[in-house]
FILUM-96365 format. One line per 4 residues: number of its first residue (from 1); their letters; for each residue x, y, z of C-alpha. Coordinates in steps of 0.1 Angstrom, whole numbers, always signed. Example, Ala and Ser with C-alpha at 12.3 -4.5 7.8 and 13.67 -1.06 7.14 Angstrom:
2
1	AS	+123:-45:+78 | +137:-11:+71
end
This chain:
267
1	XXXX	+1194:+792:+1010 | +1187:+800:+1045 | +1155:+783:+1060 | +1130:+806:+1075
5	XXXX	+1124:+810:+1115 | +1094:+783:+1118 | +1118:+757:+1098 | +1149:+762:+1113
9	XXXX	+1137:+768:+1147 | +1105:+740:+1150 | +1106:+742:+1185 | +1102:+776:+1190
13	XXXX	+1074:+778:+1164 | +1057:+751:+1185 | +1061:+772:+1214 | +1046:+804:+1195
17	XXXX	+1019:+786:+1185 | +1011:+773:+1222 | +1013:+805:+1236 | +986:+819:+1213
21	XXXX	+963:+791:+1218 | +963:+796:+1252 | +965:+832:+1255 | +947:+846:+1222
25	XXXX	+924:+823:+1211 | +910:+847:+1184 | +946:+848:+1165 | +952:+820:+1146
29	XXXX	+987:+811:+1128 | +992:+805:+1089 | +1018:+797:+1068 | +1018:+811:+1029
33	XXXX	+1043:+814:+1005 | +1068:+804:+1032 | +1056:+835:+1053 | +1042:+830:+1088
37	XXXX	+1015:+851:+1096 | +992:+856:+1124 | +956:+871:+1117 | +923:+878:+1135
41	XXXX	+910:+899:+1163 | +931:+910:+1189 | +912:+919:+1220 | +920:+949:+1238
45	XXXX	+911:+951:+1275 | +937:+981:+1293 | +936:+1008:+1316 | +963:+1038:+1312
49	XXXX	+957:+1071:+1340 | +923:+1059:+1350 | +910:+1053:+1310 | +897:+1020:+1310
53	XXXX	+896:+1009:+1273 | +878:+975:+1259 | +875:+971:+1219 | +887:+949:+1190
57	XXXX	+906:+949:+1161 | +911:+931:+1130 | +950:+929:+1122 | +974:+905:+1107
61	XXXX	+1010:+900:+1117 | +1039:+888:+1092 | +1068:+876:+1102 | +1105:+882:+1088
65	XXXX	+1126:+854:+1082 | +1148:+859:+1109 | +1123:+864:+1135 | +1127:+873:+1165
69	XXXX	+1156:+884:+1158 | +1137:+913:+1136 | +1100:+924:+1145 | +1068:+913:+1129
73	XXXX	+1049:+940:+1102 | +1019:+946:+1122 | +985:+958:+1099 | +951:+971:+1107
77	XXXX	+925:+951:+1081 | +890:+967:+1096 | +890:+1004:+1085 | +894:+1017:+1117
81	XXXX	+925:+1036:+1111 | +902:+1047:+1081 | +869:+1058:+1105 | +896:+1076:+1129
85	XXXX	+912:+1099:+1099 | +878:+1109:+1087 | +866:+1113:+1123 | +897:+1134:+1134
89	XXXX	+899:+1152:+1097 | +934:+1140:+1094 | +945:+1133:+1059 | +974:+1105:+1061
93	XXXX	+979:+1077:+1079 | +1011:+1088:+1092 | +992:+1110:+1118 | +979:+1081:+1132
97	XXXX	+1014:+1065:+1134 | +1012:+1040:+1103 | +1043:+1037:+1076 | +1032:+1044:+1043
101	XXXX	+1030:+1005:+1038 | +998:+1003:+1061 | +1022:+988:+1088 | +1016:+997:+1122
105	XXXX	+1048:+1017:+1135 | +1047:+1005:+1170 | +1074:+1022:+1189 | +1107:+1046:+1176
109	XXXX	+1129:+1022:+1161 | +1158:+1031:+1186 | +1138:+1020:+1219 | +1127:+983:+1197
113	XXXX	+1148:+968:+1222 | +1136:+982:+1253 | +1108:+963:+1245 | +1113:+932:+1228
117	XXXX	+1150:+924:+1239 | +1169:+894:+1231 | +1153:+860:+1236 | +1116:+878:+1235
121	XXXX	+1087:+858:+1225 | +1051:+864:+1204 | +1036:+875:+1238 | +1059:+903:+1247
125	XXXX	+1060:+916:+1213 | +1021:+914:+1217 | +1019:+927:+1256 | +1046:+951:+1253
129	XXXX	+1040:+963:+1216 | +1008:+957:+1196 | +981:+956:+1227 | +995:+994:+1238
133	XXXX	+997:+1003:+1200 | +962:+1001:+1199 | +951:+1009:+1231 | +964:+1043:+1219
137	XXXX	+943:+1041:+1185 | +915:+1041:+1207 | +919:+1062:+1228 | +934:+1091:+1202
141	XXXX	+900:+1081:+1181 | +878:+1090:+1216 | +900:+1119:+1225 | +917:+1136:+1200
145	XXXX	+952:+1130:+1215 | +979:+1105:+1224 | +978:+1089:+1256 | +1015:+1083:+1260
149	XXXX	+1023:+1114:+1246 | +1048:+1107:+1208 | +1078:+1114:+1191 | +1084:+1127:+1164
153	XXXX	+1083:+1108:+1127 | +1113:+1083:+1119 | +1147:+1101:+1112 | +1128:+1132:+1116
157	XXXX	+1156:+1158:+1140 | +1125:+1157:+1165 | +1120:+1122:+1168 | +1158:+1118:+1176
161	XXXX	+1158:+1146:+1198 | +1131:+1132:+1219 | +1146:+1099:+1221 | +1181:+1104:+1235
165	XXXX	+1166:+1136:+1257 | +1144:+1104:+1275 | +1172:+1078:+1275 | +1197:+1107:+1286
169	XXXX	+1171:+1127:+1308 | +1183:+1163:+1296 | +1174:+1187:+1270 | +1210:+1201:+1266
173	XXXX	+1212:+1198:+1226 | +1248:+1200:+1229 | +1252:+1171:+1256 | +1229:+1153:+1238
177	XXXX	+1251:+1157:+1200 | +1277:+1153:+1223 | +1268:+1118:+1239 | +1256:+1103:+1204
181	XXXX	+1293:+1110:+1191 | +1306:+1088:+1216 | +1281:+1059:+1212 | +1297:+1063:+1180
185	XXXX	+1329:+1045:+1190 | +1332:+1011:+1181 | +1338:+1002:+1215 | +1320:+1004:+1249
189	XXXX	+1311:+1035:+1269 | +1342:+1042:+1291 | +1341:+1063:+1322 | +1367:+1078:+1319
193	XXXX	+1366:+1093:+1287 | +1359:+1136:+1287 | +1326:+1139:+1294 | +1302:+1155:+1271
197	XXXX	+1294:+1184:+1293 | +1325:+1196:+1281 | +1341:+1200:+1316 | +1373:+1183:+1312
201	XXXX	+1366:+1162:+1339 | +1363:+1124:+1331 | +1323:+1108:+1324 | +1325:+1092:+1354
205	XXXX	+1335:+1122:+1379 | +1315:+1148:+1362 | +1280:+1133:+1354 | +1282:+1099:+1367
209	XXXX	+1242:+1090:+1363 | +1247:+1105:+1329 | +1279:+1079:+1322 | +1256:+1048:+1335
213	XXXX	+1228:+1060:+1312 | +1252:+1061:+1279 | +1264:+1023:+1297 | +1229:+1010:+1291
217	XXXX	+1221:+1028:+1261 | +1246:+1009:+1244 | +1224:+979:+1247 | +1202:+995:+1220
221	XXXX	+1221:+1016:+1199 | +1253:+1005:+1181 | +1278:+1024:+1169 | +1267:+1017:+1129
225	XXXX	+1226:+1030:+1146 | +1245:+1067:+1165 | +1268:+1076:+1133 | +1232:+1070:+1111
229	XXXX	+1215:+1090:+1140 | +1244:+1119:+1141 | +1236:+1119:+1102 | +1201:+1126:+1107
233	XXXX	+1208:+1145:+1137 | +1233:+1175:+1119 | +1209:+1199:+1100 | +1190:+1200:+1135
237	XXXX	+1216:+1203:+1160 | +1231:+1236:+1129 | +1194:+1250:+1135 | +1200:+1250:+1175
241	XXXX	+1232:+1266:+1170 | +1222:+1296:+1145 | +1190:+1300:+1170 | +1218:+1302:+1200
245	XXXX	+1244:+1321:+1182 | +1213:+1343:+1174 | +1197:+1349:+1213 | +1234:+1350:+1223
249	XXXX	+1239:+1380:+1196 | +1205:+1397:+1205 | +1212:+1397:+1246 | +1246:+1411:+1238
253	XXXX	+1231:+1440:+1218 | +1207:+1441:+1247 | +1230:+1442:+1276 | +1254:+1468:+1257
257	XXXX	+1219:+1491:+1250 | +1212:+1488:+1285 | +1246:+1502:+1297 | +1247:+1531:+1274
261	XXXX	+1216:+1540:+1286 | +1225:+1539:+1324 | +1258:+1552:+1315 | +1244:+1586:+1301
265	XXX	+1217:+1589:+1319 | +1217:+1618:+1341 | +1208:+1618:+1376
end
């Protein structure tokens, strides 16, 4: 049987532990049923577009057995996420950006990475992670919106939409399908495969900005996460076409309408 992270890897546990000692003294570090966790008040102190932001929260952290190598479950144990339905008349905690679990869904699963790469430690999951996560509680509580703005629910067409339109910087639906399919290839980005534009030209030639952004990308999604995405991905990208095929049907009618009436109008 495999030994959890804090056996297998004492040294780094030792390092964890210093680093929260030093730099969150209100956490504190406990081992039960041969699950690390880390519970107390976390101390928020941030300010995001001129918002300046000071509270606490109650939470407690568990760690997989293969941290870091997966992320900590993150819960809220005060009842704030509670006070903040009630307050905003919200009825589930998935509004507020919780799993069904109680766990705190921190970022979209696709951009984890971004965020806590390779080699990461408790304070970047904490800086980079849990500190904005509720900084944003906070403020949606005071104002009724999302400072960072959000995507969409997990494996929702939305979500995924808003994800790789970011990473890609375009809304094109169809570049966007289009680029997924080839992060599907198990192998890396190529330049001088067709780009998705559908152009004919190469990836590098055509949209070369768009070819370094599918380069990186591949740092975060693998082929196994883009075929899952283009799963999830299909009923919307069916919807965009009907609602295309649909305008492009309408502004045909349109344009023929208009030409009848020029052509037998009389002067």
């Amino acid at each position: 049987m495999k030994k959890p992270w804090y056996k297998s890897k004492p040294d780094f546990y030792l390092l964890e532990q210093k680093i929260i000692d030093e730099k969150y003294p209100t956490l504190f570090y406990s081992v039960r049923d041969s699950k690390v966790y880390l519970s107390g008040i976390l101390n928020i102190n941030h300010i995001y577009a001129n918002e300046h932001i000071t509270d606490a929260y109650e939470i407690e952290i568990e760690f997989p057995d293969d941290y870091p190598s997966s992320l900590p479950k993150v819960w809220e144990l005060g009842g704030r996420k509670e006070n903040t339905l009630k307050k905003r008349g919200l009825s589930s905690i998935l509004d507020l950006h919780y799993f069904s679990d109680g766990s705190a869904c921190l970022c979209y699963e696709r951009a984890v990475r971004r965020y806590f790469p390779e080699g990461s430690n408790i304070e970047i999951f904490l800086r980079r992670l849990v500190e904005p996560f509720f900084y944003g509680q906070s403020y949606f509580q005071r104002h009724g919106k999302w400072p960072f703005g959000e995507y969409g629910h997990m494996y929702e067409g939305q979500g995924l939409i808003q994800f790789y339109s970011d990473e890609l910087n375009t809304d094109d639906l169809n570049i966007i399908f289009n680029c997924i399919k080839l992060l599907a290839k198990d192998e890396q980005v190529k330049g001088h495969w067709l780009c998705p534009c559908r152009s004919s030209e190469s990836l590098r030639k055509c949209h070369p900005e768009l070819f370094k952004r599918l380069y990186d990308l591949r740092k975060i999604v693998s082929s196994d996460d883009a075929k899952l995405d283009l799963t999830h991905l299909a009923k919307a990208y069916k919807e965009y076409q009907v609602r295309v095929n649909r305008q492009k049907t309408y502004n045909e009618l349109v344009n023929k309408s208009i030409r009848n009436i020029l052509i037998n109008r009389k002067f």
